[in-house]
C-alpha positions in Angstrom: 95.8 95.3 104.8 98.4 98.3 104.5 102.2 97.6 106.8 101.9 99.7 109.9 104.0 100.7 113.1 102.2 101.1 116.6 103.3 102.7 119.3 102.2 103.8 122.9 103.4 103.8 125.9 101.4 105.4 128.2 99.4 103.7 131.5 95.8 104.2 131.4 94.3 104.2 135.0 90.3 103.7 134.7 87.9 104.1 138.2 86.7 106.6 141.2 89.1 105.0 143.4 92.3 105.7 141.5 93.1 108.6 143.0 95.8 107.5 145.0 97.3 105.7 142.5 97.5 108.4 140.1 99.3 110.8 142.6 101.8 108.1 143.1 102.5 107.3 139.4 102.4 111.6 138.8 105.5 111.3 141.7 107.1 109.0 139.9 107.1 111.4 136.9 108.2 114.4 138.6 108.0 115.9 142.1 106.7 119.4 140.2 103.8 119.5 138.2 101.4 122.2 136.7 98.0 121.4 136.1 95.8 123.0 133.6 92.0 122.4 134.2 89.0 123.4 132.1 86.0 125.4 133.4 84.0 122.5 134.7 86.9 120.8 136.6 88.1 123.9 138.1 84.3 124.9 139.4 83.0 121.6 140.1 84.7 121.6 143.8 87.4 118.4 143.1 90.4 120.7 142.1 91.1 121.0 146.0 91.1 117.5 146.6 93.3 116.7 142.9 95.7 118.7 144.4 96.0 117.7 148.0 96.2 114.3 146.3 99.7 115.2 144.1 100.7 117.0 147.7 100.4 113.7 149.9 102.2 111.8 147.6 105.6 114.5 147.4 104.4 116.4 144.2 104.8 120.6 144.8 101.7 121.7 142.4 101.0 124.9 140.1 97.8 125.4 138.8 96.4 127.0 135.9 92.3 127.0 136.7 89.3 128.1 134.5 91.6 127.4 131.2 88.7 128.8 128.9 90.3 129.5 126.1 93.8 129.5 126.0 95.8 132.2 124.1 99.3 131.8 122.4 100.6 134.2 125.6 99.3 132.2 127.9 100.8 128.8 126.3 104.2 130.3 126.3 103.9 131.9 130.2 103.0 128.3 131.3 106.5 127.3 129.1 108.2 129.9 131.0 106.9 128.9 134.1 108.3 125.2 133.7 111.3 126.2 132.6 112.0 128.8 136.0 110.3 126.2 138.4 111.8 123.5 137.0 108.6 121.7 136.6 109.0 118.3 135.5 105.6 117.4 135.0 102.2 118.6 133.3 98.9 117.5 134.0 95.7 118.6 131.6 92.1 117.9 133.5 89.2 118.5 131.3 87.7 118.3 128.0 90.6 118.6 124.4 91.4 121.9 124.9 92.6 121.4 128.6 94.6 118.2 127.2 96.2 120.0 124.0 97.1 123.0 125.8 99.1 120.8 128.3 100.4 118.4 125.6 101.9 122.0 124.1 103.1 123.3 127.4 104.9 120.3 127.9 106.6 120.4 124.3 107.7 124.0 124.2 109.4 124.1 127.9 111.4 121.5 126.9 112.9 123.3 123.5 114.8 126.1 123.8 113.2 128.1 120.8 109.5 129.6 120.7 107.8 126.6 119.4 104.7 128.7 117.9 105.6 128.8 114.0 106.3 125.1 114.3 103.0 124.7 115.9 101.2 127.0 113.0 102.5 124.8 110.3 100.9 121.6 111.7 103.6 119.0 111.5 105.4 116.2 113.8 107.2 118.0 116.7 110.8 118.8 115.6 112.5 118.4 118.9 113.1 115.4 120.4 111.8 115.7 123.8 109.1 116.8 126.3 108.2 117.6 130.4 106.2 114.3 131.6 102.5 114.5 130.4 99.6 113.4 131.9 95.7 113.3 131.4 92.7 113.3 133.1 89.5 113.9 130.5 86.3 114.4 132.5 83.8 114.1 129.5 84.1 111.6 126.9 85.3 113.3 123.6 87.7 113.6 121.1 90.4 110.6 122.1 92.7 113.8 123.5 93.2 111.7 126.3 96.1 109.4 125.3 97.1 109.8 121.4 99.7 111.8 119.6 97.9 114.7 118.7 97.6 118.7 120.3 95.6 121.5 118.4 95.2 124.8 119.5 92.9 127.7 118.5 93.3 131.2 120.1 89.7 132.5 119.2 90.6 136.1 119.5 92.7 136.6 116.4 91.9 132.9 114.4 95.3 131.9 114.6 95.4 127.9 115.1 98.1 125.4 115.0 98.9 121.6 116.2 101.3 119.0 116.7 101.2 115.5 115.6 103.7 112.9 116.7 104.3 109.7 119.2 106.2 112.3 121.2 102.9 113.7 122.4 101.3 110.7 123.4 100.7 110.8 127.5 102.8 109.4 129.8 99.6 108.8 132.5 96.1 108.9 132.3 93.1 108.5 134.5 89.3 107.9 133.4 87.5 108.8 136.4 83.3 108.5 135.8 83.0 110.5 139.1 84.8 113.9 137.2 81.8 113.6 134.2 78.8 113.5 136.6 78.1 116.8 136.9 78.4 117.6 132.9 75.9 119.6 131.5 73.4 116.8 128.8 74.3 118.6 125.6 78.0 118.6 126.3 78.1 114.9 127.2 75.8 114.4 124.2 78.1 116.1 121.5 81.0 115.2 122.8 80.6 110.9 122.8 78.8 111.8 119.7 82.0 113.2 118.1 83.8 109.7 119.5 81.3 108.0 117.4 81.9 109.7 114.3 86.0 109.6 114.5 85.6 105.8 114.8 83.2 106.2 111.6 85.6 108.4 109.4 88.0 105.7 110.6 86.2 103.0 109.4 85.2 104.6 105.8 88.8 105.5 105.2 92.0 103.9 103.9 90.9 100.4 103.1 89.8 97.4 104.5 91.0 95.9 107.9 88.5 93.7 109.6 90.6 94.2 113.0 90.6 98.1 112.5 86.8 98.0 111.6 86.1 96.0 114.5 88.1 98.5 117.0 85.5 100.9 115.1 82.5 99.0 115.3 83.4 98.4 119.2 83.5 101.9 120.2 80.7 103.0 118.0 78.5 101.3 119.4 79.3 101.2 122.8 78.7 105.0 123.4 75.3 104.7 121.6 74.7 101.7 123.8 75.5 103.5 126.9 74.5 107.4 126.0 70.7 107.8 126.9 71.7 106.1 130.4 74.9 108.5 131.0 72.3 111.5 130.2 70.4 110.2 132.8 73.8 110.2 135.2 74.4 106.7 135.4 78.2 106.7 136.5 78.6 102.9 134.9 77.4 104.0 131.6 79.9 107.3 132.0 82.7 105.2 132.4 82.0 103.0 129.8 81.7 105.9 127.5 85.0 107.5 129.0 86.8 104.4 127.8 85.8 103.5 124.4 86.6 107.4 123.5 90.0 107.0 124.8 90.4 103.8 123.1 88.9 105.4 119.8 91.8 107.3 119.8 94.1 105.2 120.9 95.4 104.1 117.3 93.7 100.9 117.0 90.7 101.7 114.8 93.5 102.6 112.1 95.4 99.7 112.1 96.4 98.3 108.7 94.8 101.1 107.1 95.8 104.3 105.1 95.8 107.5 106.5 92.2 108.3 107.5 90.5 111.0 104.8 91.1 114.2 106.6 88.2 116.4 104.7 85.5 116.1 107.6 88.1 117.8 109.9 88.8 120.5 106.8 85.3 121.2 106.6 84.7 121.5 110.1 87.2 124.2 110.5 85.5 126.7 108.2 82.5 125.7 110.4 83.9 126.3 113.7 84.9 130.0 112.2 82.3 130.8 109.6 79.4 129.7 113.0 81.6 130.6 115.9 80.9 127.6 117.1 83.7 124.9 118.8 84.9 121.8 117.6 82.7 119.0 118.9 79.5 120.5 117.7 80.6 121.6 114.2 81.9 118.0 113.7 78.5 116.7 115.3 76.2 118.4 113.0 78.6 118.4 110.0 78.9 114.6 109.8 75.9 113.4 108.5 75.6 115.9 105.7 79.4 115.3 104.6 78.3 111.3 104.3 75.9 112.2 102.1 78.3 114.2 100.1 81.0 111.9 100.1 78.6 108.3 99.3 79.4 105.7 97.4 77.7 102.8 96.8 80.0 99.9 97.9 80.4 97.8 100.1 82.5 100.1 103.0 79.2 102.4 103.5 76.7 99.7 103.6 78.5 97.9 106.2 79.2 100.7 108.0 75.6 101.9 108.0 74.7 98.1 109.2 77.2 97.4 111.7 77.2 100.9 113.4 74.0 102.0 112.9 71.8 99.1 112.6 70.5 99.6 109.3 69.7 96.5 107.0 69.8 98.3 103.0 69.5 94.7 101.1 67.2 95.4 98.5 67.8 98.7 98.2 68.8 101.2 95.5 72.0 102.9 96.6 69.8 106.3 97.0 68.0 104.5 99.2 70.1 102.8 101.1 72.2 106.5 102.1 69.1 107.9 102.9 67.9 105.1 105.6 71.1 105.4 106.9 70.8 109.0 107.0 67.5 108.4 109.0 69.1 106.4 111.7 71.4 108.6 112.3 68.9 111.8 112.4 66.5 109.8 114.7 69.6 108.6 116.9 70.4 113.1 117.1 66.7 113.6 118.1 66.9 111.2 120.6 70.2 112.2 122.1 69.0 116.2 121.9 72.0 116.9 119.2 71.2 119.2 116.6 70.2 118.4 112.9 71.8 121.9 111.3 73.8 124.7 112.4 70.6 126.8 112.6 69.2 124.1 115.1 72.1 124.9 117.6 72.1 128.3 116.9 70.5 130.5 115.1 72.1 133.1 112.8 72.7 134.5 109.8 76.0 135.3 108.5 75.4 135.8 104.9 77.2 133.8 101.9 80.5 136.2 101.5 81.2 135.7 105.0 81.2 131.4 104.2 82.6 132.1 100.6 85.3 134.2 102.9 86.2 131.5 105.1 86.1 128.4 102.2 88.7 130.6 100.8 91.7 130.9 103.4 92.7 127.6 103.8 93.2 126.2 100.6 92.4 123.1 99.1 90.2 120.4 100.5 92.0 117.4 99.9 89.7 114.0 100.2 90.3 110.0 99.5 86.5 109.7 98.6 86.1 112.6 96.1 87.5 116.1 94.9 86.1 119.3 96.5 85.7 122.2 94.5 85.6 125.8 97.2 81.8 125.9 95.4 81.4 122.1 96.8 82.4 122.8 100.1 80.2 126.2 100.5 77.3 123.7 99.2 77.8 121.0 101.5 78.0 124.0 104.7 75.0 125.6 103.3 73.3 122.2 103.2 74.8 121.7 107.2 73.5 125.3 107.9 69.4 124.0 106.9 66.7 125.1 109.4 65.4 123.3 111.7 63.8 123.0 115.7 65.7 124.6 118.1 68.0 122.4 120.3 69.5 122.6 123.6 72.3 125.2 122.8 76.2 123.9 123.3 77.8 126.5 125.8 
């Protein structure tokens, strides 16, 4: 086990009734806040009563509905906006990219510099302070909701960037199972989904830590415990999927460990712009196919595919044992309605110098498990691409 150093000081509020609470603790943090809320939040009717919340307990409130996707202008006008308000506070309500674009905000209205070409170069924040932050995820996800990290895309011109640093981690945040009840299936689907296969990146990477693995293990297995009931809209199942994603990325599942392999995420990129598709379904379908690709046959991936996925290989050639965990995992998609390939979630055909384009811009692919050639990487998307049934499309 590898020498670490934890830290994270946020309070995590978890339940329907915590709305109270929450206004009091945001009053606490500042007596101005601006709130940036994804699509769902802002349309699903509880934006009025969020806000009348914040006001009953002292807070003056700015909002920034419908964030969609954000655009480098936008991020800097909300900095602006903080700055000449003197807005203490900022609150993200959604899904990752409502929670990044806050964490962002609430970095670069605190500096005194435009903080973009820091953000472009993906690095630890450079100044040493921040507005108050707080969260409110209302799907399960990526872990947004209380660790160290912000990434931003703005789809119209491909430029992306992120921050990485204890300075981002969130002051506040609220769970609330009420706020993911009206999610649309696929969405809740790919999204827990993507929980799952963090903790399972985290687990194949950087060693051996049984406490680490467990932290894995736990939250693994708790969202495909508890998925087919939330897809029904069972709010006890919602919640217990809201909290093992926030605790996935709480830092726990990486104690003790080296840094977890970062070539999923790599790959996924080229997907999200070679596809046009977002994040959490690039990630979703791309998983299973980089396993196979990066497979060994010790004793990290058959316990992993045991453990997480239920799958006893004794016996078994290691061939065979990848490929039954493989199986698991497909039938586990089926069932959930998540998508095998990129052709099962949507159609298209962009032709190979369009994917030999994109494998191209970013560089090397650099991976704990095994080197990846540009023609590696183009294989492994081609094999993500596949054909296959048609599947509820991720909007």
């Amino acid at each position: 086990m590898q020498s670490f150093s934890f830290q994270n000081k946020g309070r995590l509020l978890f339940g329907e009734d915590m709305k109270g609470a929450f206004a009091r603790l945001a009053a606490a943090l500042s007596n101005r806040a601006l709130v940036v809320c994804g699509a769902h939040f802002s349309r699903s009717g509880e934006l009025a009563g969020f806000e009348q919340a914040l006001e009953a307990a002292g807070v003056r409130v700015w909002v920034e509905p419908d964030l969609g996707s954000p655009s480098i202008e936008q991020a800097r006008a909300m900095m602006e906006l903080c700055r000449r308000q003197s807005i203490g506070l900022v609150i993200g309500v959604g899904g990752a990219t409502a929670m990044d674009f806050a964490k962002i905000v609430a970095y670069g209205a605190a500096q005194k510099r435009d903080v973009w070409p820091e953000i472009e170069q993906r690095g630890e924040p450079r100044g040493g302070s921040r507005l108050a932050l707080a969260t409110v995820p209302t799907y399960p996800s990526s872990g947004s909701d209380m660790d160290g990290a912000a990434e931003m895309v703005e789809k119209e011109t491909g430029r992306a960037g992120g921050l990485y640093g204890e300075l981002l981690q969130t002051d506040l945040c609220w769970l609330n199972p009420g706020y993911a009840t009206g999610i649309p299936s696929p969405i809740l689907a790919y999204g827990a989904m993507t929980a799952v296969i963090q903790a399972g990146v985290a687990f194949l990477s950087g060693g051996r830590c049984s406490f680490a693995e467990n932290a894995s293990l736990a939250a693994s297995r708790t969202i495909l415990s508890n998925l087919a009931a939330a897809l029904r809209g069972d709010r006890e199942a919602i919640g217990e999927l809201q909290l093992a994603a926030c605790m996935n990325g709480f830092g726990t599942t990486s104690f003790g460990k080296k840094e977890v392999d970062f070539s999923l995420y790599f790959i996924e990129g080229i997907i999200e712009n070679y596809w046009e598709i977002p994040y959490v379904p690039a990630i979703t379908i791309l998983f299973p196919h980089w396993l196979r690709s990066v497979w060994s046959d010790g004793e990290a991936f058959r316990d992993y595919f045991r453990l997480a996925w239920g799958v006893d290989t004794r016996g078994l050639s290691g061939g065979e044992a990848l490929q039954k965990g493989l199986d698991a995992i497909h039938q586990a998609y089926d069932g959930f309605g998540i998508a095998w390939t990129l052709q099962g979630l949507k159609p298209m055909n962009p032709g190979r110098e369009k994917l030999l384009q994109f494998v191209r811009e970013p560089g090397p692919c650099e991976s704990s498990f095994r080197a990846f050639t540009e023609d590696d990487i183009a294989a492994l998307i081609l094999e993500a691409q596949g054909r296959g049934p048609i599947n509820p499309r991720f909007n």
